[in-house]
C-alpha positions in Angstrom: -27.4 5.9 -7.1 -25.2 3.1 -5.4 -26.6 2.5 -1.8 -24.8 3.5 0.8 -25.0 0.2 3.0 -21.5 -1.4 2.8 -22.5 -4.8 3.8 -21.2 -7.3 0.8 -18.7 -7.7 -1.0 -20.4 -6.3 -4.1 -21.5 -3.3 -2.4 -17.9 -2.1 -1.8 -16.5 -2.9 -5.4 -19.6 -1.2 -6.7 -18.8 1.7 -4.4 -15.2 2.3 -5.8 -13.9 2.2 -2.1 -12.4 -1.9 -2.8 -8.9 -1.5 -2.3 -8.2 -4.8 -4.2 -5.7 -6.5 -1.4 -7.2 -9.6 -1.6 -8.0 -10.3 2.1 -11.4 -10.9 1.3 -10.8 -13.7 -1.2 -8.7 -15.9 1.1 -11.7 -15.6 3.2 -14.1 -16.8 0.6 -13.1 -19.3 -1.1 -16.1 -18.6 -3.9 -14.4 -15.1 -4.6 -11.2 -14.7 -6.4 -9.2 -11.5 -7.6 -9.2 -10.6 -11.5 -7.2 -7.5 -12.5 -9.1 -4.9 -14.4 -6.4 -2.9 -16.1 -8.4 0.3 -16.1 -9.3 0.0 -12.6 -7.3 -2.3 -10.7 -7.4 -5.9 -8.9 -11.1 -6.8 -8.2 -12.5 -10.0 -6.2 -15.3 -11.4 -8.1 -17.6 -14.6 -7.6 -16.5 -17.7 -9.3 -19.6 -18.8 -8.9 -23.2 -17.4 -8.5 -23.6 -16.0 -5.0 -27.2 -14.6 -4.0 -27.2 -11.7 -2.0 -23.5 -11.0 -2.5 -20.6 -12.2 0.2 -21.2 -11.3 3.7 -19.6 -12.4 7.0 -16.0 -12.4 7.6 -15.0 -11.5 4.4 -16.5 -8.0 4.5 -16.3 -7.3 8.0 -11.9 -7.7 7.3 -12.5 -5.2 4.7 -9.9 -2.2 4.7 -11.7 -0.6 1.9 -15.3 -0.6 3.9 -13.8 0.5 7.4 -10.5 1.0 9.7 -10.4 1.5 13.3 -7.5 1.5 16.3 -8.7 0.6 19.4 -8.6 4.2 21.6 -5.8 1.8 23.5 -3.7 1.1 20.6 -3.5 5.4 20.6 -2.9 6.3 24.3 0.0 8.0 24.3 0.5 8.4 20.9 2.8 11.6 19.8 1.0 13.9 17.4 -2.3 13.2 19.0 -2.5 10.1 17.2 -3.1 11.8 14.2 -0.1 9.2 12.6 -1.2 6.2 14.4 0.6 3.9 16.9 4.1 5.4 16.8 6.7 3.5 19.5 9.7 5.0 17.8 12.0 6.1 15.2 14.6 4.9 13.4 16.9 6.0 9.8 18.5 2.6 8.5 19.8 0.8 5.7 20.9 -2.5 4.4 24.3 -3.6 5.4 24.3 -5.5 2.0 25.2 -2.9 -0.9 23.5 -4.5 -3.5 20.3 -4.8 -1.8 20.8 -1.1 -0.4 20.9 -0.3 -4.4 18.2 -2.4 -5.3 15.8 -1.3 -2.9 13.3 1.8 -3.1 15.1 3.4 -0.3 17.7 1.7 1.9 17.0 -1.9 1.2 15.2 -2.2 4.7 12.2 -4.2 3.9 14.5 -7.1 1.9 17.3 -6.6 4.8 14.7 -7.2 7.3 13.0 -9.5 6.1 15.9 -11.8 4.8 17.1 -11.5 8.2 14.1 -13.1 9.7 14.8 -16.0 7.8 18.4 -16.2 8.1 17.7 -15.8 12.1 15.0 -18.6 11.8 12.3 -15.9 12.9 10.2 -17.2 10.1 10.3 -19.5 7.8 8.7 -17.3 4.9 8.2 -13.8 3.4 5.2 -13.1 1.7 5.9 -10.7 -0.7 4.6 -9.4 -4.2 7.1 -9.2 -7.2 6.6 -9.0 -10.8 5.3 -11.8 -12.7 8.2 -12.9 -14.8 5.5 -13.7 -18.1 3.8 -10.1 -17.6 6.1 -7.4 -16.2 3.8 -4.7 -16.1 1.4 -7.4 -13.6 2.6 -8.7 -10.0 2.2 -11.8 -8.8 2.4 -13.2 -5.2 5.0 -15.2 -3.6 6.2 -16.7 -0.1 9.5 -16.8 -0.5 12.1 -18.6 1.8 15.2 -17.7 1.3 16.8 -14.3 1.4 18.2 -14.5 -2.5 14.6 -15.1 -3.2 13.6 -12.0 -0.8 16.7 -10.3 -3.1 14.6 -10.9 -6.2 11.7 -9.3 -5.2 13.2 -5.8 -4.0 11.8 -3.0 -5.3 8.6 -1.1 -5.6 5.7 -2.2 -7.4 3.1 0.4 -7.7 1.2 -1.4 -9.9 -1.7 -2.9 -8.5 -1.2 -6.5 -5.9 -3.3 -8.2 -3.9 -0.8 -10.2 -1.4 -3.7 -10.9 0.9 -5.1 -13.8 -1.5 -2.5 -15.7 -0.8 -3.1 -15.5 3.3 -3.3 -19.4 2.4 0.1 -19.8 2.3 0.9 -18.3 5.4 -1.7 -20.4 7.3 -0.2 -23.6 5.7 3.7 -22.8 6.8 5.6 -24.9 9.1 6.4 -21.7 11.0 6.1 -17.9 11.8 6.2 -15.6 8.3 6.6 -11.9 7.8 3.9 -10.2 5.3 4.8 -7.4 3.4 2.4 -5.0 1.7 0.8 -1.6 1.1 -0.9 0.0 4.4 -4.1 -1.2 3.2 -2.6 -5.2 2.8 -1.5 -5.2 5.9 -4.7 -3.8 7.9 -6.7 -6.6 6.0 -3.9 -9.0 7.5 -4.1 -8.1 10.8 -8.1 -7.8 10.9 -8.0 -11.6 9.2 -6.0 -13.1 11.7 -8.3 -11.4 14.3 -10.6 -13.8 12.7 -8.4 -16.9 11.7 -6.5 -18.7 14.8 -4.6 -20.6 12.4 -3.3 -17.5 10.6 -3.2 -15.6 13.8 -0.7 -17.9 15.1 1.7 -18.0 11.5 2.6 -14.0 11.0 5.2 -13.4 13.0 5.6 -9.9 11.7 3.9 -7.4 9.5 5.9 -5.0 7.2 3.8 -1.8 5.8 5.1 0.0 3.0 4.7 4.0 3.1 2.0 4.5 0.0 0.7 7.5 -2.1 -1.7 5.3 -3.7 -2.4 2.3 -6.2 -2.3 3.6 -10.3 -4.4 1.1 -12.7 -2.4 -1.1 -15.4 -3.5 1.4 -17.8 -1.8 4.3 -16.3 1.6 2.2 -16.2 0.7 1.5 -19.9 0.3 5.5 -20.2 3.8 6.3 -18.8 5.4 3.6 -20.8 3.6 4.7 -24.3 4.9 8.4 -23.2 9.0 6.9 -23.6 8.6 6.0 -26.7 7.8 2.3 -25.9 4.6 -0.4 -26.6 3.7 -1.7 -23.5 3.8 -5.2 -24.9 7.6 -4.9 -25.5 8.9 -4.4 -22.2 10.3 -7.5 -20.2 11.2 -5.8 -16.9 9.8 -2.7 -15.3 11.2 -0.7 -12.5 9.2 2.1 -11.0 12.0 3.3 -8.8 15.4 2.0 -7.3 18.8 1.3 -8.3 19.4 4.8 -6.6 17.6 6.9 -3.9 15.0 7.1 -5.0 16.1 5.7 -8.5 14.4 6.4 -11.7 11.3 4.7 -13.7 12.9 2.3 -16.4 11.7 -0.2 -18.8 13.8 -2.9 -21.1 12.1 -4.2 -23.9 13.3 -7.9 -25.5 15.1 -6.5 -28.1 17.3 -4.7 -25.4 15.9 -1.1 -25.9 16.2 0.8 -22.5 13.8 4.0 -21.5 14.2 5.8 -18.5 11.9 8.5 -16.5 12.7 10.5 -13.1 10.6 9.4 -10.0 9.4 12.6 -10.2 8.3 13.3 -13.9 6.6 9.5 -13.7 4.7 10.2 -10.2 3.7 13.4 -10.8 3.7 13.7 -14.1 1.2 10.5 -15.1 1.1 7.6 -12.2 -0.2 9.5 -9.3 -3.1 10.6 -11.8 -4.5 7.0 -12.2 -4.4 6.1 -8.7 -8.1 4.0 -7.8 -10.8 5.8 -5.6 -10.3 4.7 -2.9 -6.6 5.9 -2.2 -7.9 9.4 -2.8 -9.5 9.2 0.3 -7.6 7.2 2.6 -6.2 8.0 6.1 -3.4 5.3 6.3 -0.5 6.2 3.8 1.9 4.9 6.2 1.1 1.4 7.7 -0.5 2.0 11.2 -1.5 -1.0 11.2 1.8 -3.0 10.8 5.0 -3.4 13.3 7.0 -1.8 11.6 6.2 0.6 8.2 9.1 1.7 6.2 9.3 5.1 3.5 11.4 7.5 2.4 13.0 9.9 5.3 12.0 13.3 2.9 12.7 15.6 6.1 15.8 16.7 3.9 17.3 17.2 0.7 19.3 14.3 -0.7 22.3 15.3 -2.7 22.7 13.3 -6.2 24.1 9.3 -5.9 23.1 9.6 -2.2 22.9 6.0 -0.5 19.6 5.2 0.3 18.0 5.5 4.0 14.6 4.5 4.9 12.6 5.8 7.8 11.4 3.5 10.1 9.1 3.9 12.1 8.1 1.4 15.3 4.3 0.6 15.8 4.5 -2.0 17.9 6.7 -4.1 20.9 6.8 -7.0 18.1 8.4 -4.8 15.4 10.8 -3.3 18.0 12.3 -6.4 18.7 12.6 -7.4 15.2 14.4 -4.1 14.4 16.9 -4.0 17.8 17.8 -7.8 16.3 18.9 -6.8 13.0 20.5 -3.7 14.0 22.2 -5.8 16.4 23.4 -9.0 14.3 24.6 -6.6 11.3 22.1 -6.7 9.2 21.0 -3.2 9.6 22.9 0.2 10.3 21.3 3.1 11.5 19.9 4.5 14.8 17.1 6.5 16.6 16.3 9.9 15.5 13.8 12.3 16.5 10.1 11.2 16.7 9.3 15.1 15.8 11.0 14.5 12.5 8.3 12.0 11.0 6.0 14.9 9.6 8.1 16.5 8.0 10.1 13.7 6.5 6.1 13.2 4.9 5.9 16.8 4.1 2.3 16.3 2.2 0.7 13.8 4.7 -0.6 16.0 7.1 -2.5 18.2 4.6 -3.8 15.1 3.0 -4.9 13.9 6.5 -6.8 17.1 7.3 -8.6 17.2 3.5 -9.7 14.0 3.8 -12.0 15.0 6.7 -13.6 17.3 4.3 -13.9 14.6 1.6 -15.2 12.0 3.8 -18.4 14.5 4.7 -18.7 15.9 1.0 -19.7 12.3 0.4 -21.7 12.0 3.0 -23.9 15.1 2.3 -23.8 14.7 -1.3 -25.4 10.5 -1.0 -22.3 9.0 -1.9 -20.7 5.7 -0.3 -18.1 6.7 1.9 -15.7 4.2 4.3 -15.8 4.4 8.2 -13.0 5.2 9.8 -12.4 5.0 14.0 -9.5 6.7 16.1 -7.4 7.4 13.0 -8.0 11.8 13.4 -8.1 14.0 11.2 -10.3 16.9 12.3 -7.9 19.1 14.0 -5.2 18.6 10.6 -8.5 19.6 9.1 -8.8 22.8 10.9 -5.0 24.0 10.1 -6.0 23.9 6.5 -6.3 26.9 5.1 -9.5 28.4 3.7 -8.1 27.9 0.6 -7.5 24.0 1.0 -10.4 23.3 3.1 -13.1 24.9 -0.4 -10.5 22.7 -2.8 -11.3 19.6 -0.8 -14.9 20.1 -0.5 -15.2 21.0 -4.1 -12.7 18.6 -5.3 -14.7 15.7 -4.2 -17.6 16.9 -5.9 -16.0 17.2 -9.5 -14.6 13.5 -8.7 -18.2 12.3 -7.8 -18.9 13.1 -11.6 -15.9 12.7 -12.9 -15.1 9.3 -12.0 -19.1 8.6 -12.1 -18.9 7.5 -8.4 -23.1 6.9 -8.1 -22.2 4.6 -10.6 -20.5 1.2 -10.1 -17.3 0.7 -10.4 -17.5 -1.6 -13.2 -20.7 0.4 -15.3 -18.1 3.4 -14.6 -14.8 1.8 -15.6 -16.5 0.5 -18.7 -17.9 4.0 -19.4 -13.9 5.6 -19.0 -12.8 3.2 -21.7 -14.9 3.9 -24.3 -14.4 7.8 -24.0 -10.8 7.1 -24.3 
């Protein structure tokens, strides 16, 4: 059985709860991330380390623990149960092209090329797709907003933009990060850490997330169209349309196409790692500003696309009002009450989770700490029903995905059954 102490680096990869952001490498200089395909991106030692990596390097981890301080939630709407929530907002890009492009309305390129076209930063760290391996990502600090164009779009495949802290710390000036909710805590508890980082990002960008899929479930949904993986020179998972479809090119110029739906639900949400099965933060609580899809209605066919955005922070509020105000955003304020249920599924995931978290617990199994982020009382509007599925759930997964195991022992185990 893997011991439950979470205190080295090993111990949470051997735990399945590593999230594989990356955070922990730009820490440690003797770790570096390697992508497993069957798993996802893993930081392992470069060189031998006894005893396993300790220090600040763990302690950042978002995959070990999260916390808000109980100030960071006074006042909070919902009870907190959705985090640090100042207000919010339904916007798009001004710029058609990067409305199309983007997952939604283009928000996360708009804003963030506007940073750097207002000189609020002189860099975006960002993830796109590496242009020798489509299907891999890659990460970049890019400076100039055609740059910031290029790398629009969604990339659930798995990326560790915190690695590449470094090049934050070494700009000339104030950057934004982008990344999944769980790239962006690391961020933040890094610069906590790191004066010299603490003083580069200017402002933190969360993307809403359901979870990270492995390379090999990517592979799986490409395989299903008809297509060898090793073909395809450009993957989309969504966009070019709200909320677009998932689409491969291969070099010859063959084209395959699946609905966000059919791919998400249908094969990608089925390979997501561990450790997104039981987090609490699928929509960046700990950025300024986190941006998703504004589900609270049905969107007619060749709709535009709107994000929501929602305002965590005094820093992301002022980046917002600026954009809105110099053009680079349209949009406006809507009705705080309206995030839940543009997240329709979030609040039962919430309230499960508190079930999984102690079904671990009982049952000996590793399980992250989590502070001020609530989720008893979603827990207790669960019906009987949900309440037994996520008790009993988590137990199948504890064999399933052979979680007294390590990760590695266990991912090695999964490929050779398949």
């Amino acid at each position: 059985m893997i011991g439950k102490r979470l205190d080295s680096i090993e111990s949470v990869v051997n735990a399945h709860l590593c999230t594989g952001c990356g955070v922990c490498t730009y820490l440690e200089p003797r770790l570096a991330m390697h992508e497993l395909p069957n798993v996802g991106r893993r930081p392992l030692p470069i060189v031998a380390i006894t005893g396993g990596v300790r220090g600040d390097a763990v302690e950042v981890c978002p995959g070990r623990a999260l916390a808000h301080t109980p100030d960071e939630l006074a006042g909070a709407p919902f009870k907190g149960t959705w985090g640090p929530v100042l207000d919010l907002f339904e916007c798009w890009s001004t710029d058609p092209r990067v409305r199309r492009r983007g997952s939604s309305g283009g928000v996360v390129s708009a804003l963030a090329a506007h940073a750097l076209e207002s000189g609020a930063a002189v860099g975006v760290l960002q993830v796109r797709a590496r242009p020798d391996a489509p299907l891999l990502n890659e990460t970049v600090l890019n400076t100039t907003s055609d740059a910031v164009f290029e790398s629009a779009g969604s990339r659930y495949s798995p990326a560790s933009p915190g690695e590449r802290l470094d090049l934050v710390e070494g700009a000339a000036g104030p950057c934004v990060v982008v990344g999944k909710p769980c790239d962006v805590a690391g961020t933040r508890a890094a610069a906590g850490r790191r004066t010299e980082l603490d003083d580069k990002v200017g402002l933190t960008i969360a993307i809403f997330c359901a979870g990270t899929p492995s390379t090999r479930t990517t592979e799986k949904m490409i395989t299903s169209l008809g297509v060898e993986p090793q073909s395809v020179c450009r993957l989309d998972y969504r966009g070019d349309g709200w909320p677009g479809n998932f689409r491969v090119e291969t070099r010859s110029g063959y084209r395959a196409a699946a609905t966000y739906a059919e791919a998400w639900d249908g094969t990608l949400s089925k390979g997501r790692q561990w450790r997104c099965m039981i987090c609490p933060d699928h929509t960046g609580e700990f950025a300024d500003l986190s941006v998703g899809d504004p589900w609270y209605r049905k969107i007619s066919d060749d709709e535009p696309g709107r994000s929501l955005v929602v305002v965590r922070t005094e820093r992301g509020r002022v980046a917002l009002t600026k954009a809105l105000a110099d053009g680079a955003l349209e949009g406006g304020p809507i009705p705080i009450e309206l995030l839940p249920a543009s997240q329709p599924n979030l609040e039962a995931t919430r309230g499960a989770l508190w079930g999984r978290i102690h079904t671990l617990r009982i049952a000996g199994v590793a399980a992250p700490s989590f502070s001020n982020l609530p989720s008893f009382r979603l827990w207790l509007r669960l019906t009987p029903r949900q309440k037994l599925s996520s008790v009993l759930g988590t137990l199948k997964r504890i064999r399933v995905k052979r979680l007294r195991e390590p990760e590695s022992a266990a991912a090695s185990a999964d490929v050779e059954t398949h």
